[in-house]
C-alpha angles and dihedrals in degrees: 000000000000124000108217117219123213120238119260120246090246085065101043083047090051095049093043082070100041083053094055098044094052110016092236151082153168141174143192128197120209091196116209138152081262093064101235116177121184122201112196109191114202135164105203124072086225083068106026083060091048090063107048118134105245131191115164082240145013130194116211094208142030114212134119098305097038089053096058093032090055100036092050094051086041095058096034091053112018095183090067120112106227121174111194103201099196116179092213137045133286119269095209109150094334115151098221085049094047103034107086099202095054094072082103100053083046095056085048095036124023101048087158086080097069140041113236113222114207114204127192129287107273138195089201087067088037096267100319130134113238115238122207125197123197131176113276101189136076107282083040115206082358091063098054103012124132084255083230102164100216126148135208110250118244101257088062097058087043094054092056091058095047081059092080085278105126108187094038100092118124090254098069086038107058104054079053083068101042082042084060110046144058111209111211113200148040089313091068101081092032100066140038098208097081126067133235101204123034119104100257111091119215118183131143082246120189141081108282105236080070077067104064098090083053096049085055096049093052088044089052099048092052096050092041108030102048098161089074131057139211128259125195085210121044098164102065087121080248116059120082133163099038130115115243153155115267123234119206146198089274125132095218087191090061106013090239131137113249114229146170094248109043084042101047106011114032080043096082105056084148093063111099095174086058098092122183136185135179148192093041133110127227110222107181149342117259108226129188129188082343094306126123112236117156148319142276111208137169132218108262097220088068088069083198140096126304097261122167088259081065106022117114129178141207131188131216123205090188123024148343117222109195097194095145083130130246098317101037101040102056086045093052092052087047096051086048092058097257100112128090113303096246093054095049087047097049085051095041092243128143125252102234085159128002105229109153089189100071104104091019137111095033107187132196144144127251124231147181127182116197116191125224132201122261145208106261087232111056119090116251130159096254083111087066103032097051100028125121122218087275110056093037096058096091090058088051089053101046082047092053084042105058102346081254138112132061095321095071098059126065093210100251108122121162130349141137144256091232127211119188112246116209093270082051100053087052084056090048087046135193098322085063102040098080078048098051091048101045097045126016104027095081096039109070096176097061123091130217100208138009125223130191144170125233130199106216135009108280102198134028132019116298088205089237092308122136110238152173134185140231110203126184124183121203089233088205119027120179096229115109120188146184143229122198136160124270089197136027104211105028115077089195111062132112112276126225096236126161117171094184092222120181085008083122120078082207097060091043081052099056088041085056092047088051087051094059094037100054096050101046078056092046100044085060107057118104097240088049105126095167131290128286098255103204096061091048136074120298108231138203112267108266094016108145084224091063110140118224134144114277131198090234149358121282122250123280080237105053118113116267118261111273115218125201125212090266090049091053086053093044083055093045086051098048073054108054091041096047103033121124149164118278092214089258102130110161143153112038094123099045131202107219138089124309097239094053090056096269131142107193132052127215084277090056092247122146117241107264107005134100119236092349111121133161120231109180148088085282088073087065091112080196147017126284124212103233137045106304103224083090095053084050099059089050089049094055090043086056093046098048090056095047087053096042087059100045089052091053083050115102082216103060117104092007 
């Protein structure tokens, strides 16, 4: 594996003359640790082909998919030329990267590791603007993610491949993600849905007094919610409805996260012909007599349009792999001229191929974490989420010691994959019935809304209190968004992006529904001392739902909370206020037929376009019901495998 160094600025200076003396230009990098960079000037086009810096195939992009995409063709066929273009930095060994439990100073600290979306003003989130955050960083969402192991029921994988995707079932899925994995613990040998030797490490991870909150919410659902039972998997593709421990993205053997990057990339030091390089931006495809054939990109520290004083290009003889996730690969396809026709004109960008889809379809999930009050007592993460340098460093140091203590767990603990009852669709009301009926009634294994514990309170100050969540995600809201260019030569410019969230009166309901869930559940655990009222509703005075601290939590047997109309819109207003995205962006990019808006086909090529393909979360042509970090990693295996056999083919690249 070669680092691949950017050109200094004396260089790029140097080369914006030389562009404009002689109107060419070409380079080739011979990429080493020291850094080399070669610049070969020529006139003619003979000689400016000649020089061309060729790889057999470049990823724009080097996020969670790419990673595994790239790792996997790398170590299956050393002597291929793969350039990994990644916006953001390399991961490699970086404690905010390998700590598990510092994903939330990350999210508070170290802004520089994601990029921050900013969507449109919208009634619907009483006039804010949605921000949504995505991994900047090689490795991409794996390398800062909440390492939640969740996995997409069944019926998700087979819908996409009742879309016109064959190939895309749930049965050739599935081993992809076994394939994948190796699942640490008693479950191992109990199942025969996880894997044991794949390079993704899933463990529950973590020392076992940072599971007490999670023992009482299991103990509490038990006792208060008897209707439903307890599960010590929850994520076989099939169960749902059932109360159960989390796993996580946690080596229990060495206390690290387990990401894309450090399992499939960082693996293959050996490989000279594995090129990276980071903190550029890829701009556009270049594309000739409707053949893919590089990449143009721009250093990340100009912050400016790709002019010809920035602009760098790399050629593929092979392939393009746009895998830069649901924000970066549709706008790397618009600004190549493969958009509608209306967006590439409004941009002054030429129509190399009119699909209207690119930029379409933009998927999420919705949260919301209200914290609650806490027993001083009882251990959470808040140590970790809220410490300085200074007062994190002994747990640095215990980590660096034996790979144990609070550093190695990310807090979640225990939750559920929720389906309403018939006492809880009178709750969700008539906006979700059609819904209900439509969708879910006939699918039992997929769930409506995920709840989960944390121990600890992941954003914000706690004021000294001691805290912990409960955070619940509307696994398929109805909102539907988009994401399209502003500009069509500058990379860096502010995109027009509208995720729609909360437009729906069926997603506000099921929020609604998790509101009043999750605290029914809360109040009843037996560290439960009130809730911390300023991050909750604001009820009407007098109101029985009025939210205040409490010296302990309420009986098993006490009568549920009961909400007026006002309180229900005091809840759709905390809503509407708190709301945010769960990091869950998908389907941009989307894997259907043409005709049907899609970009991609069952082979990941996009409509209209010679060896260009997309191989990340925005090919999902519809949600999935589970943290997505999962669905990525199949995505990449699949890719890698589609890849793998065109490149065998005698007519590949002809």
């Amino acid at each position: 594996m070669v680092a691949v160094s950017p050109p200094s600025k004396a260089v790029r200076s140097f080369l914006s003359e030389s562009i404009k003396k002689h109107h060419s230009t070409c380079h080739r990098e011979y990429l080493s640790y020291n850094f080399q960079l070669l610049i070969i000037m020529s006139e003619t086009k003979a000689q400016i082909d000649s020089c061309r810096p060729q790889y057999d195939i470049i990823f724009a992009g080097g996020g969670a998919a790419a990673c595994v995409t790239a790792g996997r063709l790398a170590a299956g066929d050393p002597s291929l030329k793969i350039l990994i273009i990644e916006a953001g930095g390399h991961t490699r060994e970086l404690q905010e990267h390998i700590h598990p439990a510092l994903f939330s100073n990350n999210l508070k600290f170290r802004q520089e590791l994601f990029w921050h979306h900013v969507g449109s003003k919208s009634e619907a989130l009483g006039g804010r603007a949605p921000i949504v955050s995505s991994g900047r960083c090689l490795g991409g969402g794996s390398s800062v993610n909440f390492m939640v192991y969740a996995r997409a029921p069944a019926s998700d994988l087979d819908g996409w491949e009742k879309l016109g995707n064959p190939g895309w079932g749930s049965h050739e899925l599935i081993p992809l993600s076994a394939k994948a994995e190796t699942f640490q613990g008693e479950l191992k040998s109990k199942s025969g849905h996880h894997g044991d030797s794949g390079p993704i490490k899933i463990s529950r991870g973590g020392p076992e007094e940072t599971f007490t909150i999670g023992t009482q919410f299991l103990e509490t659902a038990a006792a208060y919610d008897l209707e439903r039972g307890f599960i010590e998997d929850t994520e076989d593709f099939t169960t749902c409805d059932a109360y159960g421990p989390f796993h996580r993205y946690v080596d229990a053997e060495t206390g690290r996260r387990s990401d894309t990057a450090h399992h499939y990339v960082y693996t293959q030091e050996a490989n000279k012909n594995l090129h990276i390089l980071v903190k550029h931006r890829v701009s556009r495809v270049i594309i000739e007599n409707n053949r893919a054939v590089g990449v143009e990109y721009t250093p990340e520290e100009t912050g400016t349009s790709c002019g010809l004083q920035n602009c760098l290009k790399a050629f593929a003889s092979r392939l393009v792999v746009v895998s830069a996730g649901s924000f970066g690969s549709p706008t790397i396809l618009q600004r190549s001229g493969i958009a509608s026709k209306v967006l590439l004109e409004l941009n002054q960008v030429e129509q190399i191929v009119d699909l209207p889809g690119v930029g379409e379809n933009y998927n999420d999930h919705n949260v919301v974490f209200p914290p609650y009050l806490t027993s001083e007592d009882l251990v959470s993460l808040n140590k970790v989420f809220c410490a300085t340098e200074v007062t994190i460093q002994p747990y640095l140091d215990q980590w660096k010691n034996d790979g144990q203590g609070l550093l190695v767990t990310n807090g979640l603990n225990s939750g559920i994959k929720l389906r309403p009852n018939e006492k809880d669709l009178t709750v969700l009301g008539d906006s979700f019935a059609h819904l209900w009926e439509s969708k879910f009634a006939n699918s039992p294994d997929k769930p409506v809304l995920c709840i989960a514990n944390i121990a600890g309170f992941v954003r914000g100050e706690e004021g000294g209190k001691n805290c912990f969540q409960m955070g619940y995600f509307v696994e398929y809201p109805l909102a539907i968004g988009h994401v399209r260019i502003t500009s069509g030569i500058d990379p860096f410019a502010r995109l027009d992006f509208n995720p729609r969230y909360l437009e729906h009166e069926a997603d506000l309901a099921v929020l609604r529904w998790g509101y009043k869930r999750t605290r029914e559940l809360a109040r009843r655990m037996k560290c439960f001392r009130g809730e911390f009222v300023s991050l909750h509703p604001s009820f009407p005075e007098g109101s029985a739902a009025t939210t205040r601290e409490a010296s302990g939590p309420v009986a098993i047997s006490d009568p549920d909370i009961l909400y007026t109309s006002e309180d229900d819109k005091a809840i759709d207003d905390y809503h509407r206020a708190y709301v945010s995205t769960a990091w869950h962006a998908l389907g941009t990019c989307a894997m259907k037929p043409r005709e049907q808006g899609g970009v991609v086909d069952p082979r990941l090529n996009v409509y209209g376009v010679k060896n260009l393909k997309v191989a990340d979360l925005s090919i999902a042509p519809l949600n999935v019901g589970a943290n997505t970090y999962n669905t990525a990693i199949i995505i990449g295996e699949k890719a890698a495998l589609i890849i793998a056999e065109e490149l065998q083919s005698t007519k590949y690249g002809e």
